[in-house]
Structures are given as C-alpha cells and as structure tokens.
N, C-alpha and C positions, 0 to 999 in steps of 0.2 A: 325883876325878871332875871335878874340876876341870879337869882339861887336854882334856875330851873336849868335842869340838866337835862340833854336828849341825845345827849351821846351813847347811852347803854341802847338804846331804840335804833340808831344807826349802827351800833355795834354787831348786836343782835341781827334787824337786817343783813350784815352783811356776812356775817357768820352763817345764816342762812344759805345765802347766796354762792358763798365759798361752797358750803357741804352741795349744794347742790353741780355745784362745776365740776367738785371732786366725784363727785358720785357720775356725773354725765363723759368725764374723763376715765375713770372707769369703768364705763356702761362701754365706752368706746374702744377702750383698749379691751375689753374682754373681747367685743364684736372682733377687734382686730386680732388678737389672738388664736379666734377663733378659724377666720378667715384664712389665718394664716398657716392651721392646722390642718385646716379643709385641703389648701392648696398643698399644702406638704405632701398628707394622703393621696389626692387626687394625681401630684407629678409621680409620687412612688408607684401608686398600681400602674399607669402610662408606661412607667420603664420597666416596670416588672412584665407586661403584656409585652412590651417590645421585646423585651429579651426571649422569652415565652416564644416569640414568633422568628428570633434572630434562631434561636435553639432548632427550632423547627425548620426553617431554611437550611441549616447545617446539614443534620440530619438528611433532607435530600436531595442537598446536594452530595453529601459522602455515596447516598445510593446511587445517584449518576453518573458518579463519577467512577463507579464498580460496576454499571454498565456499559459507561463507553469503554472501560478498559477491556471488561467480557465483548465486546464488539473490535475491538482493535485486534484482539486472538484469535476471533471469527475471521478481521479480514485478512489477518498473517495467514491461518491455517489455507484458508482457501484461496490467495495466491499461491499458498505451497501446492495446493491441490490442482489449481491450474496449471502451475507450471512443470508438477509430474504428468497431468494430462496430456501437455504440449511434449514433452519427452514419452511420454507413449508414441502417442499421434504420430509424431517424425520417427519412431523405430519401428513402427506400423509399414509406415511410408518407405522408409529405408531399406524394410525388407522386399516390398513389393518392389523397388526399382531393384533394385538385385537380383532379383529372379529374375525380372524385365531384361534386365542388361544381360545375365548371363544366358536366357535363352537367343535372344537378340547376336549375339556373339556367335551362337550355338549355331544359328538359321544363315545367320550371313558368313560363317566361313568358308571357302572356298576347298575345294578337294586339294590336295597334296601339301599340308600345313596341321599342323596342329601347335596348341599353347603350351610351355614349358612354369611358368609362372603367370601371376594376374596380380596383382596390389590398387588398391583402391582409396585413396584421399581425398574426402570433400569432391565428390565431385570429378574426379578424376582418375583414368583407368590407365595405370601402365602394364601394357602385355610383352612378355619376352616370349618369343617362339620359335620354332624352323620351319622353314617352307622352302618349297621344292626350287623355285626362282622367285625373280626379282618380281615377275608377273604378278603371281600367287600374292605377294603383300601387297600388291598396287591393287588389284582386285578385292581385297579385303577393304582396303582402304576408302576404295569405290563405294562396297558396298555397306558398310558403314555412316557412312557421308548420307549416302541415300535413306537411314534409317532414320524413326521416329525417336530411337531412346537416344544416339549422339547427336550432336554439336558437330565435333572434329575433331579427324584422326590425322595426327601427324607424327611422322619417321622421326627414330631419335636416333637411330644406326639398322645399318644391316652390316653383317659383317659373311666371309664364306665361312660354312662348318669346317669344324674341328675336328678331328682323330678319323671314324671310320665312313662317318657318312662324309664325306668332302665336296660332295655335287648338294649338298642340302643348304640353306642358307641360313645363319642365324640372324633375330631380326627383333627389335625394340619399338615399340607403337605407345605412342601417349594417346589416348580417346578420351574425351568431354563429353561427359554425360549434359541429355536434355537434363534442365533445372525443371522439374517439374513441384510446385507447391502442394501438399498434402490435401487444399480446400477446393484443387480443380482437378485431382489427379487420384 
C-alpha cells in the first residue's frame, strides 16, 4: 500500500474548496461593494435634498427679511405720520386757545385801560398796558381770576405814566393760561 497515493484527491479536494471560498469571498465583497455604493448614493441624494431644502429656506428667509424691513418703514413712516398728526392737532389747539384767551382778555377788561404789548410762552401771557389807576389793574385782575381760560394773574410792576399822560398808570401782568389738553378741549 505503499505505492498508493491520495494525496492528488486531497489536493484536488481542496483546490475545490479554495475556489470555492475565493469565489464566496468574492460573491461577498462584491455584495459589499455594492452595499457600499447603494449607501454612498443613498447619503449623496440625502444631502443633495438637504441642501435643496437649506437653498430654499434661504431664499425665504431673504423674503422676510425684505418684509420685515418693508414693515419697519411702514412703522418709521407712520410714527412720522403720527407725530405730524400730533403737531397739527396741538397748532389746532393752540390756535383755538388764542382766540379763547384773546377774546377772554377782550370781555374782561375793564373800561379806562387798554394793552400796549402781549407775549405768550408755553403757556404764559405777559401783558404790558396803561390803565387809568391802580383800581383798573386790580379789577382786571379780579376778573381774570374769575375766568375759565386763566389760572393766574400776577403784577410784575406798575409803575406812574411817562411824558403826557402822567395821571395814566403803566403796568406789567403775568396770566397763566388754563392748561387745557387738545382730547377734552
């Protein structure tokens, strides 16, 4: 038995066996190849679609962001627009107490007196005038006090007239106007 050989038989067997591993090793790496390609493709479109959707967020977000600024000029302009409204409104206002005050002035002064000057600040009327006596201004005064459009009338001088009329009085009056608001008046 010596001359018998079965080693080409085992050889063979195993050469078999090899090709076959090698082929299931390559059955496998192709799969993995494959898998690997799939996955590749499948994360590209992923990010291509995100971006796709990133692009498109941009996009409107730049639109909103050129509305709110078209809204931030709507609400510059129409504060501007309010606040010319509000400066009407008070020259409105400002006109009618002026008339108010100066018919008011008009109605309560007293006979033997009249106004030389009038100046008007916030609020506040300084009248320079002559009047016949001391009376004549304290009557004015009175009747001022008594009125709806002042506050109060206070003496800043009288002094006696100057040159021809010398019996006449000169005489300085500060009057505070009522504060009346433009939304009750």
């Amino acid at each position: 038995m010596r001359g018998l050989n079965l080693l080409p038989w085992r050889q063979e067997r195993r050469r078999k066996q090899q090709q076959v591993r090698l082929s299931m090793v390559g059955v496998i790496a192709g799969c993995a190849v494959i898998l690997v390609a799939m996955g590749w493709w499948w994360m590209d479109s992923q990010i291509e679609h995100q971006q796709t959707r990133n692009d498109f967020l941009e996009t409107e977000i730049e639109v909103a962001n050129q509305k709110i600024g078209k809204i931030r000029r709507i609400k510059e302009s129409k504060q501007e627009v309010l606040a010319r409204m509000g400066i009407i409104t008070q020259l409105k206002h400002e006109r009618v107490t002026i008339v108010k005050a100066l018919d008011a002035l008009a109605r309560r002064r007293p006979e033997g007196m009249y106004f030389t000057e009038m100046r008007k600040n916030e609020g506040l009327i300084a009248l320079n005038g002559v009047a016949e006596s001391n009376k004549r201004v304290s009557d004015l005064m009175d009747n001022l006090k008594d009125s709806s459009s002042f506050d109060a009338a206070d003496i800043k001088a009288v002094k006696s007239g100057s040159g021809d009329a010398s019996s006449l009085m000169d005489f300085e009056l500060l009057v505070t106007e009522t504060v009346i608001t433009p939304e009750s008046g």
